[in-house]
PAKE-926656 format. One record per residue (C-alpha): residue number from 1; x, y, z. Coordinates in pm, 1 decimal. Example, Ala and Ser with C-alpha at 12.3 -4.5 7.8 and 13.67 -1.06 7.14 Angstrom:
2
[1; [1230.0; -450.0; 780.0]]
[2; [1367.0; -106.0; 714.0]]
END
This chain:
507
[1; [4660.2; 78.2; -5463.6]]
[2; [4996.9; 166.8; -5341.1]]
[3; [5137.2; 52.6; -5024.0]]
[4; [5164.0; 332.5; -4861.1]]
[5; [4760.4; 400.5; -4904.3]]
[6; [4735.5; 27.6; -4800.9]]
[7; [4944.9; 23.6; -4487.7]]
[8; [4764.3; 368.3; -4390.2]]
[9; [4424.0; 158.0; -4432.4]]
[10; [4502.2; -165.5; -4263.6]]
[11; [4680.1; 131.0; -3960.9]]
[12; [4282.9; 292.9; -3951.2]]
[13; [4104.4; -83.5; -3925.1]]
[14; [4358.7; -180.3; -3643.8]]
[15; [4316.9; 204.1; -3478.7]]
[16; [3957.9; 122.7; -3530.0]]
[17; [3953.2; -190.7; -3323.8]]
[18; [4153.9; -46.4; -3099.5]]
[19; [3934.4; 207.7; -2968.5]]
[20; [3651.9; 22.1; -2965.2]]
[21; [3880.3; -203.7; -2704.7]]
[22; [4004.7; 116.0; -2541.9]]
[23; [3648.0; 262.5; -2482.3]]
[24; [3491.0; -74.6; -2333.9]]
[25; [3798.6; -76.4; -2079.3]]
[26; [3810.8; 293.0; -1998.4]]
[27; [3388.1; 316.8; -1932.4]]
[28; [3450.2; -39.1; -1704.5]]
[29; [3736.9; 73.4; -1538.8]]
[30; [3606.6; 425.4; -1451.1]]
[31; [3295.6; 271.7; -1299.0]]
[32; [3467.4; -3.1; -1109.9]]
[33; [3720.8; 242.2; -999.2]]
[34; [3462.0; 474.4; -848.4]]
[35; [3206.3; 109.6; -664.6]]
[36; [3548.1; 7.9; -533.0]]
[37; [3709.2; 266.4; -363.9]]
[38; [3345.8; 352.8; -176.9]]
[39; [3304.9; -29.6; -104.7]]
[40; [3697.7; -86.4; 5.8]]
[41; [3726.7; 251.7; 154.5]]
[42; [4044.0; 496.2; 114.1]]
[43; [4239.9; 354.3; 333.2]]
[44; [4211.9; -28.2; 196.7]]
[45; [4221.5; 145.3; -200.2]]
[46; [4544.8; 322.4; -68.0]]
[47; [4701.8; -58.7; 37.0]]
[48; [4609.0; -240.3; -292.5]]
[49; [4811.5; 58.9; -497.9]]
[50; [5130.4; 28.9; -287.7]]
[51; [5128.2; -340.8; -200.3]]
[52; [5070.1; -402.0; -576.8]]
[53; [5324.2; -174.6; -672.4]]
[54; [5578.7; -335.8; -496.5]]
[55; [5501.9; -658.9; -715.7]]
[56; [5586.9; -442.6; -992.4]]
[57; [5858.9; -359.1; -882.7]]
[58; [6016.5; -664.7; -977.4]]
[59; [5875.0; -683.3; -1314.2]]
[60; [6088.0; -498.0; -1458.4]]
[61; [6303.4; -750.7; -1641.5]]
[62; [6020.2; -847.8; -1774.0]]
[63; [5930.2; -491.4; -1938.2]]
[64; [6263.9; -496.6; -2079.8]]
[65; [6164.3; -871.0; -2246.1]]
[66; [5824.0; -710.0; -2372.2]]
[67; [6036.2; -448.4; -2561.6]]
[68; [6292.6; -701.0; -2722.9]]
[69; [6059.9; -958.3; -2796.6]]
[70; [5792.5; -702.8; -2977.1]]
[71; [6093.0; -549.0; -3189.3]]
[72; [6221.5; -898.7; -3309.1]]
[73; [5881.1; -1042.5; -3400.4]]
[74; [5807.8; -683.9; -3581.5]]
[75; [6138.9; -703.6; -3749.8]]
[76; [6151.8; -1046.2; -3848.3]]
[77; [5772.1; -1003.2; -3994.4]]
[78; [5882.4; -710.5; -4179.8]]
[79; [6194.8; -963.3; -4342.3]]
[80; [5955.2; -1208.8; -4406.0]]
[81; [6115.1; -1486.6; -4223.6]]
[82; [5866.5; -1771.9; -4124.7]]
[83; [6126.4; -1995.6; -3979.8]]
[84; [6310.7; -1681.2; -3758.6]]
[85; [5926.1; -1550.9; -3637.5]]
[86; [5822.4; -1926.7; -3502.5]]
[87; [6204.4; -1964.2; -3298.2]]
[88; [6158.2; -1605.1; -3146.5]]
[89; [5821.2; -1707.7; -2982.5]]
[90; [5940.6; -2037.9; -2898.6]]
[91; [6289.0; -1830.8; -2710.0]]
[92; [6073.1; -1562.3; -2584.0]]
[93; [5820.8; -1793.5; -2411.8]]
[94; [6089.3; -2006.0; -2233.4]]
[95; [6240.4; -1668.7; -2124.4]]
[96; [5944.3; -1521.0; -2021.5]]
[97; [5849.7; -1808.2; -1767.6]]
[98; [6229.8; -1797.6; -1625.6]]
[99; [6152.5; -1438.3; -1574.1]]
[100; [5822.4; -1564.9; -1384.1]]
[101; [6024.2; -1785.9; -1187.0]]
[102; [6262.7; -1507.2; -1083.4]]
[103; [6002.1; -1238.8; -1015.5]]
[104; [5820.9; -1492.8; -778.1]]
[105; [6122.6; -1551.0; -561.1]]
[106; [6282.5; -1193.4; -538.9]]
[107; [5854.4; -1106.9; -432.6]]
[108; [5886.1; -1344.8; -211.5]]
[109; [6179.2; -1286.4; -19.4]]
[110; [6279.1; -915.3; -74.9]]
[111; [5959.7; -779.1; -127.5]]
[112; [5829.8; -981.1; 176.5]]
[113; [6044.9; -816.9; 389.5]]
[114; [6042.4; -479.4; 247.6]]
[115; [5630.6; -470.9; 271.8]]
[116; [5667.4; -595.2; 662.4]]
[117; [5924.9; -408.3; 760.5]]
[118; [5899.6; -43.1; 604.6]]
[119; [5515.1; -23.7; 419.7]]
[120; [5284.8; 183.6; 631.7]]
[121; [4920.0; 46.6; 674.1]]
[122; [4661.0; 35.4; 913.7]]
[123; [4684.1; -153.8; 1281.5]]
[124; [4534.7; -481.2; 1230.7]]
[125; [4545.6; -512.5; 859.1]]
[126; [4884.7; -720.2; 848.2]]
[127; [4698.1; -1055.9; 744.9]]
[128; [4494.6; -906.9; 440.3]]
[129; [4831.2; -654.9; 318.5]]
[130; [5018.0; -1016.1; 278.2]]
[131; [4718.2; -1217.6; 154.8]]
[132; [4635.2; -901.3; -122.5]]
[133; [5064.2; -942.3; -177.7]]
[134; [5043.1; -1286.9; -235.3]]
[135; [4755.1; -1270.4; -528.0]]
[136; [4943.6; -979.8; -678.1]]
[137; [5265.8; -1169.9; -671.8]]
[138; [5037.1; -1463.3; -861.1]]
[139; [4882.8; -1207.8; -1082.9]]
[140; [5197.2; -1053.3; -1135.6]]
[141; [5383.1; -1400.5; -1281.9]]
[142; [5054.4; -1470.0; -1485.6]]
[143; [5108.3; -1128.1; -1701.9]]
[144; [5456.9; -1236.2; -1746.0]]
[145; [5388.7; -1541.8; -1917.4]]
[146; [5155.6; -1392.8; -2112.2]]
[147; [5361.3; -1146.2; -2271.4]]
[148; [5534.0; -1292.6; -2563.2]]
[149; [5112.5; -1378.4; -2706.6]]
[150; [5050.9; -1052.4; -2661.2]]
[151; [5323.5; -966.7; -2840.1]]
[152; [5231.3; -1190.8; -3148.3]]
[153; [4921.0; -1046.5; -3152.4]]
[154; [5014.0; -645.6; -3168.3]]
[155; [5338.3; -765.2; -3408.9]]
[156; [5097.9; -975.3; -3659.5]]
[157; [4835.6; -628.5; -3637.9]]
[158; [4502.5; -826.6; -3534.5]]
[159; [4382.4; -557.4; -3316.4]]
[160; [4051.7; -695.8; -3335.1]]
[161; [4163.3; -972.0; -3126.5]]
[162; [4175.6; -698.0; -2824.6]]
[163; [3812.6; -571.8; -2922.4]]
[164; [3687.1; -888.8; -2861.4]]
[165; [3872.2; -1016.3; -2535.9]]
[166; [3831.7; -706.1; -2418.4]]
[167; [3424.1; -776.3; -2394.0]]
[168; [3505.5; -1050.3; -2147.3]]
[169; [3737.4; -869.5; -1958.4]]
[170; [3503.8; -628.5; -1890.3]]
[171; [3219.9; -863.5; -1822.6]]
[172; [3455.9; -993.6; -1574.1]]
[173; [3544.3; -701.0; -1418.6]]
[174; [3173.7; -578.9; -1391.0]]
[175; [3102.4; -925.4; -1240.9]]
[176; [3395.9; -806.9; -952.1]]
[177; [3185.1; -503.0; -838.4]]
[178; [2889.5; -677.9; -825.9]]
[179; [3034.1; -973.8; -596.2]]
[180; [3264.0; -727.7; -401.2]]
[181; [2942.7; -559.6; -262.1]]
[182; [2772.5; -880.9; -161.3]]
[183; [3055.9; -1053.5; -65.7]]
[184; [3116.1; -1136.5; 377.6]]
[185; [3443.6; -1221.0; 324.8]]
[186; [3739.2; -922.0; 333.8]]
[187; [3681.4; -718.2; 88.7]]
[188; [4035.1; -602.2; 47.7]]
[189; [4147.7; -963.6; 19.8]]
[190; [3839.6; -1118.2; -227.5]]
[191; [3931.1; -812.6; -453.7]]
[192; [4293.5; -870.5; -510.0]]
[193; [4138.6; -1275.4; -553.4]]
[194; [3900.6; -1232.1; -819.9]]
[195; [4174.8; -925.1; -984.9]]
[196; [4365.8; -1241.9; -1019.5]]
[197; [4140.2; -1444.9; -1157.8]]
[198; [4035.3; -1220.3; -1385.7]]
[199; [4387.2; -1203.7; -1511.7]]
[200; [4422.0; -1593.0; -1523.1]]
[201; [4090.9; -1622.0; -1752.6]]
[202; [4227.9; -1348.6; -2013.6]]
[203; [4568.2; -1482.5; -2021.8]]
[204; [4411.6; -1825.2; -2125.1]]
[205; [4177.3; -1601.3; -2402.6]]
[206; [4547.4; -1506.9; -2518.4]]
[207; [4694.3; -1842.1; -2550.1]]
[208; [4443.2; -1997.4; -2740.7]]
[209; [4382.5; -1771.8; -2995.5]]
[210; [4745.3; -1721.4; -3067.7]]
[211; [4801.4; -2157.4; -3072.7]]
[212; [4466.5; -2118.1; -3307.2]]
[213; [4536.2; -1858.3; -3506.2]]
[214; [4927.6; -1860.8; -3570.1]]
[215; [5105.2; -2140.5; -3676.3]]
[216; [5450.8; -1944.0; -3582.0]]
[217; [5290.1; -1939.2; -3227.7]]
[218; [5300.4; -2284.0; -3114.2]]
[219; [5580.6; -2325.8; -2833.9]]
[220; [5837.2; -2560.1; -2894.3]]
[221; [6156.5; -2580.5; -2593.8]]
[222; [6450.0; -2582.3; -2826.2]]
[223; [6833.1; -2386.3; -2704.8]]
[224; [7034.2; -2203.8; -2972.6]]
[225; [7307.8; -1998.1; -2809.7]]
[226; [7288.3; -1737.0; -3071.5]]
[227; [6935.8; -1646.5; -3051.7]]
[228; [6894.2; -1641.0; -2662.8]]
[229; [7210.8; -1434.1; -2670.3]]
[230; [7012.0; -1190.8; -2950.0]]
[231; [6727.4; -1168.0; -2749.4]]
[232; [6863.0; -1158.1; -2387.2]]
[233; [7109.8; -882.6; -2533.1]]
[234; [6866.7; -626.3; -2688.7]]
[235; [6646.0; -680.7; -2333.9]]
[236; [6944.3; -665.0; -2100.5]]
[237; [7025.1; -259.0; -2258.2]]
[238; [6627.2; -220.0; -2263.9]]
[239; [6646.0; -347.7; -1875.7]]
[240; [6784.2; -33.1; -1793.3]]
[241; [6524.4; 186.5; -1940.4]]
[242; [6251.9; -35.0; -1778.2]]
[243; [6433.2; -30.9; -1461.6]]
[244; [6446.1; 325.2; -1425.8]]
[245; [6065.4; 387.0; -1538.3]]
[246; [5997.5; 157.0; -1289.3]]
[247; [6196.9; 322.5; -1053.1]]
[248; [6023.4; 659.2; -1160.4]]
[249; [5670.2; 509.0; -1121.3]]
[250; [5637.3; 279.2; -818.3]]
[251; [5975.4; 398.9; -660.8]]
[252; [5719.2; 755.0; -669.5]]
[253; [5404.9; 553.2; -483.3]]
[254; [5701.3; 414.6; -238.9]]
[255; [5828.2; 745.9; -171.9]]
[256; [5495.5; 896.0; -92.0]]
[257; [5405.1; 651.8; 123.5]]
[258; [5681.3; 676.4; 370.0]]
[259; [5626.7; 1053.5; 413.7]]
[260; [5265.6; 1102.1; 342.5]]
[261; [5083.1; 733.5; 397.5]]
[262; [4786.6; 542.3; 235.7]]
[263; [4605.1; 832.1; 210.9]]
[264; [4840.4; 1020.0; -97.0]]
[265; [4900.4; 681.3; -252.7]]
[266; [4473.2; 656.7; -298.7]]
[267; [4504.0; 988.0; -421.3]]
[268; [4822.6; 872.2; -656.6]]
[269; [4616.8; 546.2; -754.7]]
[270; [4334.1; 781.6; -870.0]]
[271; [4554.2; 963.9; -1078.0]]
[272; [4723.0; 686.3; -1200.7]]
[273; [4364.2; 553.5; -1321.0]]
[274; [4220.6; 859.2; -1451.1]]
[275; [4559.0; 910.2; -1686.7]]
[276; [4566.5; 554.7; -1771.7]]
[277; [4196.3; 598.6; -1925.3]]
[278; [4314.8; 949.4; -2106.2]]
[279; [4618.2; 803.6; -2255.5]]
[280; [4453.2; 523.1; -2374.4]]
[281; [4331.0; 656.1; -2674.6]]
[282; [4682.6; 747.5; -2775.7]]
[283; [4830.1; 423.6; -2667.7]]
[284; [4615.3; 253.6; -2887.0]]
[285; [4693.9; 461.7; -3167.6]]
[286; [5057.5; 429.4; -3142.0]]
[287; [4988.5; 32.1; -3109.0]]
[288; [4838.4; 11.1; -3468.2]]
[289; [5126.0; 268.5; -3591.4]]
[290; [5457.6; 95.6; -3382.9]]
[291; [5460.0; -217.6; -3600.4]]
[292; [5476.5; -28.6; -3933.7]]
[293; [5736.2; 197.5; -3799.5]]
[294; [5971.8; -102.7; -3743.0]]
[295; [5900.7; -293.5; -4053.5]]
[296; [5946.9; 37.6; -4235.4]]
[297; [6304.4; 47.4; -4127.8]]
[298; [6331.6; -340.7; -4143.4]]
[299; [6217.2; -316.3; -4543.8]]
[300; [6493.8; 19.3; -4569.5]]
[301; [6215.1; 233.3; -4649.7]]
[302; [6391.6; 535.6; -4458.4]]
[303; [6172.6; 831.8; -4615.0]]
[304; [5838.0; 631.6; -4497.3]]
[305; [6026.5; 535.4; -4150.0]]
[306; [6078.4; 913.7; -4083.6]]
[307; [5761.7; 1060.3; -4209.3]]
[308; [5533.3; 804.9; -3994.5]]
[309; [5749.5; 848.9; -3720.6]]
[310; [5693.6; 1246.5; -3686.7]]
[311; [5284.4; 1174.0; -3856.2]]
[312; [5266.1; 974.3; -3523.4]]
[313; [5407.3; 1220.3; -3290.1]]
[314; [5201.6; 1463.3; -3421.6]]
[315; [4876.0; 1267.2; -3418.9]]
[316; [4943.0; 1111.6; -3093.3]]
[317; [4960.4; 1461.5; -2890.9]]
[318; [4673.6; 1591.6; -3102.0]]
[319; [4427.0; 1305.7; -2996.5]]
[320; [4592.2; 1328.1; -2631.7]]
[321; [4558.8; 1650.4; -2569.0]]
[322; [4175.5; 1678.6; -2749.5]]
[323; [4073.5; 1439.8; -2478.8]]
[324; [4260.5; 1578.2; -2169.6]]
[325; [4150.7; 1931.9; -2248.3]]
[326; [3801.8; 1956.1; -2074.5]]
[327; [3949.0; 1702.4; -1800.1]]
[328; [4208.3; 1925.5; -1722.9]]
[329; [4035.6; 2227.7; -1672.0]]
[330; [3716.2; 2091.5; -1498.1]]
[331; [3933.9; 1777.5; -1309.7]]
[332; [3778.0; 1928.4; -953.1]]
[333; [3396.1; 1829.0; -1093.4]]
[334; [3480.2; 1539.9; -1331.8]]
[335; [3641.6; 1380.1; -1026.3]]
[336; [3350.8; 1503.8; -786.2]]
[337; [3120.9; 1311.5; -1029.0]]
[338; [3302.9; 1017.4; -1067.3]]
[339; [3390.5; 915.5; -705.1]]
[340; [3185.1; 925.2; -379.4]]
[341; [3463.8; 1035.0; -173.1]]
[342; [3774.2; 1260.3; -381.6]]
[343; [4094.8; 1161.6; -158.7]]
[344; [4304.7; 1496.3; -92.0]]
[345; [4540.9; 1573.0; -349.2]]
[346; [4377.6; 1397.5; -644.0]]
[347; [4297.5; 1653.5; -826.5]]
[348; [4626.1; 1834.8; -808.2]]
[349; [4807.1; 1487.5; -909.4]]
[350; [4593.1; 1426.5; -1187.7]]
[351; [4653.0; 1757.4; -1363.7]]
[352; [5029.5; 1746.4; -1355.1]]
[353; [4968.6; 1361.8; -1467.3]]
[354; [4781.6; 1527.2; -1769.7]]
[355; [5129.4; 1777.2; -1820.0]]
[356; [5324.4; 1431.0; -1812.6]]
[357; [5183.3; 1269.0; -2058.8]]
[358; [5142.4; 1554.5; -2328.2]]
[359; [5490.2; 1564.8; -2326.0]]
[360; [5490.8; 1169.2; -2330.7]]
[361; [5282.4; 1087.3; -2654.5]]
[362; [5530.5; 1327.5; -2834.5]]
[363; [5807.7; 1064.6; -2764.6]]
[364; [5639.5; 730.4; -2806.3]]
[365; [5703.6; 689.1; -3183.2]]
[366; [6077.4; 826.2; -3121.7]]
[367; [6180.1; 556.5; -2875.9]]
[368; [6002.5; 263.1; -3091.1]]
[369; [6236.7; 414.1; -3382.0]]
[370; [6527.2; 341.3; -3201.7]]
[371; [6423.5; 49.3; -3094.5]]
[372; [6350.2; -25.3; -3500.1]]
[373; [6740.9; -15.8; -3545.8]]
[374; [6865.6; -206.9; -3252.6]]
[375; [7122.3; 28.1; -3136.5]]
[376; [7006.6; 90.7; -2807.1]]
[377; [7318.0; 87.9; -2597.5]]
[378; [7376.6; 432.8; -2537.5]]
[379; [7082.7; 538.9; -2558.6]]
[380; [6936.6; 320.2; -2276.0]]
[381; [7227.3; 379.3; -2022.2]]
[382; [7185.0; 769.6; -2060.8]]
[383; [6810.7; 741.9; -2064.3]]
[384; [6817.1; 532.2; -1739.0]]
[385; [7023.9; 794.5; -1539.2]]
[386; [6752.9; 1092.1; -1651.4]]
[387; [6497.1; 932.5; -1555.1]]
[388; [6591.4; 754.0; -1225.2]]
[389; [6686.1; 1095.4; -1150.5]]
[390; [6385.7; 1137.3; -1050.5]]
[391; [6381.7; 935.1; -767.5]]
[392; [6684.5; 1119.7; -533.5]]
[393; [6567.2; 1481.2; -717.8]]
[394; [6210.5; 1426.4; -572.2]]
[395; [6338.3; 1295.0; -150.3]]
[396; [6538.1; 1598.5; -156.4]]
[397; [6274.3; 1832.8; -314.2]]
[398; [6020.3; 1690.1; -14.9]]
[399; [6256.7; 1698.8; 249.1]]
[400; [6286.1; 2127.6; 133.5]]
[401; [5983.4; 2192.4; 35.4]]
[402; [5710.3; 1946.5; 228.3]]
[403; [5437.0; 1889.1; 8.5]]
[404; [5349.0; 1589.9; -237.4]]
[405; [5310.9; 1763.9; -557.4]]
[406; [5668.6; 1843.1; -587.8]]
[407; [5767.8; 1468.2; -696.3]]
[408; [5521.9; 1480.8; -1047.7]]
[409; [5650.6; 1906.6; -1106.1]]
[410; [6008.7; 1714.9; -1125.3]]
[411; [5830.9; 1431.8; -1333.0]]
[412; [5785.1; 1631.3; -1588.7]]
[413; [6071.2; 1906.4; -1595.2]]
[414; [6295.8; 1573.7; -1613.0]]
[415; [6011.7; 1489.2; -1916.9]]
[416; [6151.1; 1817.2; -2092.1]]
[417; [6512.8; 1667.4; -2123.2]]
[418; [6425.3; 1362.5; -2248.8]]
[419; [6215.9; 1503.3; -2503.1]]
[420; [6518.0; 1664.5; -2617.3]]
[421; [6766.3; 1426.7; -2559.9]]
[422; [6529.7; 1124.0; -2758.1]]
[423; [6582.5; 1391.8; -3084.3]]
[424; [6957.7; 1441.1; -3055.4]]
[425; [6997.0; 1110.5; -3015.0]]
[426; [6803.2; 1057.0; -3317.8]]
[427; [6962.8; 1280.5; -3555.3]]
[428; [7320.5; 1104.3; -3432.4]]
[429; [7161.9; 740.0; -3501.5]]
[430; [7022.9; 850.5; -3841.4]]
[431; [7029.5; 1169.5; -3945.4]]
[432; [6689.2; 1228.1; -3796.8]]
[433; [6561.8; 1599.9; -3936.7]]
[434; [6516.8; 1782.6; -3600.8]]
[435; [6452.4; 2102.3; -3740.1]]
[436; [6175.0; 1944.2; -3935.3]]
[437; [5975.7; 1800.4; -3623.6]]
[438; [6028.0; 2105.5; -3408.9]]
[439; [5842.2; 2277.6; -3710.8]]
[440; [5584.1; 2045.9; -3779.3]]
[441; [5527.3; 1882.2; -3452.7]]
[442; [5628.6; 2090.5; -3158.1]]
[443; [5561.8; 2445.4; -3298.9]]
[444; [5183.7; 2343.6; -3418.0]]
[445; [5147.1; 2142.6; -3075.6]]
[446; [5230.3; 2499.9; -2881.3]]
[447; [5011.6; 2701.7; -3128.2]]
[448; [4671.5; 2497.0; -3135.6]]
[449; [4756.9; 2451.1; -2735.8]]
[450; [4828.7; 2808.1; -2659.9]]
[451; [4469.4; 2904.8; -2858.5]]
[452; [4221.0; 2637.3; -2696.7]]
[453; [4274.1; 2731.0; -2385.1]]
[454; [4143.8; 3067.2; -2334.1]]
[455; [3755.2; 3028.9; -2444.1]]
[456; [3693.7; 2670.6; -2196.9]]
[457; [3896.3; 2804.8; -1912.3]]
[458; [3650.5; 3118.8; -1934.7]]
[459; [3348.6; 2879.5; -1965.0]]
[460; [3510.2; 2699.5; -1672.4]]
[461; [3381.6; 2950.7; -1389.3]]
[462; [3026.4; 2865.9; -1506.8]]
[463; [3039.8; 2476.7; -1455.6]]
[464; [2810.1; 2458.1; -1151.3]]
[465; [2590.6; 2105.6; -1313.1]]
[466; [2659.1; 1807.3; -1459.0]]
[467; [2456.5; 2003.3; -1752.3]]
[468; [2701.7; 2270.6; -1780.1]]
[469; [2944.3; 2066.4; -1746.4]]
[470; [2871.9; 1852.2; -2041.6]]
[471; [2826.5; 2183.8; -2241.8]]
[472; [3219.0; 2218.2; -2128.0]]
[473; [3329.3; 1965.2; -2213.5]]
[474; [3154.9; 1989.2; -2596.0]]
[475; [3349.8; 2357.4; -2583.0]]
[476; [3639.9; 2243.1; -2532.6]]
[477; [3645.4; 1890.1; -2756.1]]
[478; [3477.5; 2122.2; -3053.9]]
[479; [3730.3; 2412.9; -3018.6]]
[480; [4056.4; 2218.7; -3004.9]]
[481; [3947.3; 1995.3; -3278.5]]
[482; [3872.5; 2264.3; -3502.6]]
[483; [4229.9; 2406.6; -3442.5]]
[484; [4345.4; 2071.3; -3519.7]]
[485; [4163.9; 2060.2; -3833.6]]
[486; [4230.2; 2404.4; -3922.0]]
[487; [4579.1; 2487.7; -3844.3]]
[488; [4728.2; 2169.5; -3718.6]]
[489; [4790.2; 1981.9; -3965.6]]
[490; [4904.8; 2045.2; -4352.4]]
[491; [4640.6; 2060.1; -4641.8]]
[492; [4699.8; 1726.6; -4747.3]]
[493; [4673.8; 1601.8; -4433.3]]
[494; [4339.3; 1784.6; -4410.2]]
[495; [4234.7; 1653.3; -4756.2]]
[496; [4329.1; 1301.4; -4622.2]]
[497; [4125.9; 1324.6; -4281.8]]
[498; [3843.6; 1397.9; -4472.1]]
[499; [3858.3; 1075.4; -4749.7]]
[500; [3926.6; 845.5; -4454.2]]
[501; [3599.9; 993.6; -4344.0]]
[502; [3413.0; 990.3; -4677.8]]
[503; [3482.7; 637.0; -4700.4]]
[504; [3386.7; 507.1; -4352.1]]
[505; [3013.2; 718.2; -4382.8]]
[506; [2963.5; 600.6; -4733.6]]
[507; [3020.6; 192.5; -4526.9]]
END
């Protein structure tokens, strides 16, 4: 068997697990989502998403960290260099927890005073907006420190790992609702408490199997200058980029609640959740494919690095947009469904969401390729500025134009750009053939788009039941995966498709 047919059969397995991860998480977190803003209310569901996103605010050092710590464990793996992998951990744990250390104190001082001083919330609430603060903040530092395992795991491609965890997580989470509705206490409060300890438990899950299962992964305090300048290097240019998608993120939720109050950011914080569940069945494809993409280039197998890299992009907005398809169209009743209560402006924000990240799973694989080569300079300090753009665009498009929406239409014209600026800066890094993935990525992408749209939007009018609309949805999943099939993707890739699914019937 070559390798190529072997890496493209360990990337299904880990896909695979993946999904079954991603489909355990997405059916809990839809439910919980819907039993806990009826229990805790708009208003209180409103609080948790700004108060928490000022916590994450701070994190992002620690994004940047994520970044450089996945890319050297991926490279190194792809060398082959036991030694190098076990050091990196060792570095990237004692970073992490400095970075723990740092986010605690700027949350507790800074963020303090910017959540007392300038947050909006309801009269009487101040003790449980800086009690659900405080078990963020905790939460927050937990995550950190469990970063570089996480990493380990994803780099070292034992995605069944997250199937598994992922059955106590959502035992866990389940086990939330159920106490949330008996509980006396405040709810707001004994949410963001057991949200903590929820992420305690799993980031223990993550540090035993890793000290169990990888002997590189055993944490060891040791200081060489060199490496902690390596690693604290490639994060500091990646800082920028995390900054700024931070920025473009919770700096959005900020925004919105100083002109609009709790009541957009619930309506945000649904939007947030309902795209989080869509894109995770691209995000977990792109997790199987981004550590072949970097040991590709790490092994100098160029042709392979550049053919995954636009395979990827193409596959990742195919599977997006399969799934997002019938949501987008029929968001009004999906979200009707879902929740007791749909908070004003949901359905608008989760649409344009939707538009975001179509144009967003084109570009995953082409940032993790230029992460692959460690030349990130540039490209993260140009990067940064589009997207914190965002930020001063969208107070001086409200302060015209008055109405929420406008901040997520600027969201994703400034998506456009970067789209195009991620391929220039490509084909300047390493010749990357532009020409080639406007044909085979961006042209199909419009075509199958532009001709699944016409038949479920016309079925749309009709959807009056949850019967009708489940016989939407199947519409819409059948006709755009046809197109898919059909016109797509090339004939090999067809012939492919259909081994990969030959084989898995036949198990």
């Amino acid at each position: 068997m070559s390798k190529t047919s072997e890496n493209n059969k360990r990337i299904v397995k880990n896909t695979l697990f993946l999904y079954i991860r991603m489909l355990l998480i997405m059916g809990v977190s839809l439910y919980t989502s819907r039993i806990v803003l009826e229990v805790l209310g708009i208003e209180d569901f409103g609080v948790y998403n700004v108060v928490g996103g000022i916590v994450v605010l701070f994190t992002f050092i620690n994004n940047a960290m994520v970044t450089s710590t996945q890319r050297f464990l991926n490279y190194e793996l792809g060398v082959g260099n036991q030694v190098t992998i076990s050091r990196v951990f060792s570095a990237s744990v004692t970073i992490h927890m400095c970075i723990a250390l740092l986010t605690f104190i700027l949350a507790e001082t800074v963020g303090l005073w910017f959540l007392i001083h300038y947050i909006k919330y309801p009269e009487g609430r101040e003790y449980a907006v800086v009690m659900t603060y405080q078990f963020s903040i905790l939460a927050t530092c937990i995550s950190i420190i469990r970063a570089p395992y996480s990493a380990a795991i994803i780099s070292h491609e034992c995605m069944s790992f997250y199937a598994y965890i992922s059955v106590i997580e959502s035992v866990c989470r389940l086990l939330i609702v159920y106490l949330l509705a008996l509980t006396t206490f405040d709810k707001l409060i004994f949410y963001s408490f057991l949200m903590f300890s929820v992420i305690l438990v799993i980031t223990f899950g993550y540090y035993l199997y890793c000290r169990c299962r990888f002997s590189v992964c055993r944490y060891t305090f040791f200081f060489e200058k060199g490496l902690y300048e390596r690693l604290v290097s490639f994060s500091g240019w990646s800082l920028f980029g995390g900054a700024a998608n931070m920025g473009a993120s919770q700096g959005l939720n900020i925004l919105l609640n100083l002109f609009y109050g709790v009541t957009v950011n619930a309506a945000m914080g649904i939007a947030n959740q309902v795209s989080h569940a869509v894109y995770s069945f691209v995000s977990n494809f792109q997790m199987a494919f981004n550590p072949q993409i970097v040991k590709s280039y790490a092994a100098g197998e160029k042709q392979y690095f550049i053919d995954l890299v636009i395979r990827t992009s193409k596959y990742s907005f195919y599977l997006l947009f399969i799934i997002s398809l019938p949501v987008f169209i029929c968001c009004k009743e999906c979200l009707g469904l879902w929740l007791v209560e749909v908070p004003p402006h949901s359905v608008q924000f989760c649409r344009m969401m939707i538009l975001f990240l179509l144009l967003d799973a084109l570009q995953g694989p082409l940032w993790v390729s230029v992460q692959a080569t460690g030349n990130i300079r540039n490209y993260q300090l140009l990067m940064s500025v589009m997207i914190l753009s965002n930020i001063p665009l969208s107070f001086i498009a409200i302060n015209i134009w008055n109405f929420p929406e406008i901040v997520l239409i600027i969201k994703i014209m400034i998506n456009v750009f970067v789209l195009l600026f991620r391929l220039f800066y490509l084909n300047s890094l390493y010749e990357f053939p532009i020409f080639r993935y406007f044909r085979e990525v961006v042209l199909y992408a419009l075509i199958v788009s532009v001709l699944s749209i016409p038949v479920p939007l016309f079925f749309s009018q009709f959807v009056n039941s949850f019967a009708n609309l489940v016989v939407e949805i199947f519409i819409s999943i059948v006709i755009s995966s046809s197109l898919v099939f059909f016109v797509g993707i090339s004939k090999k890739e067809r012939t492919e498709v259909v081994c990969i699914l030959k084989c898995k019937l036949k198990k």
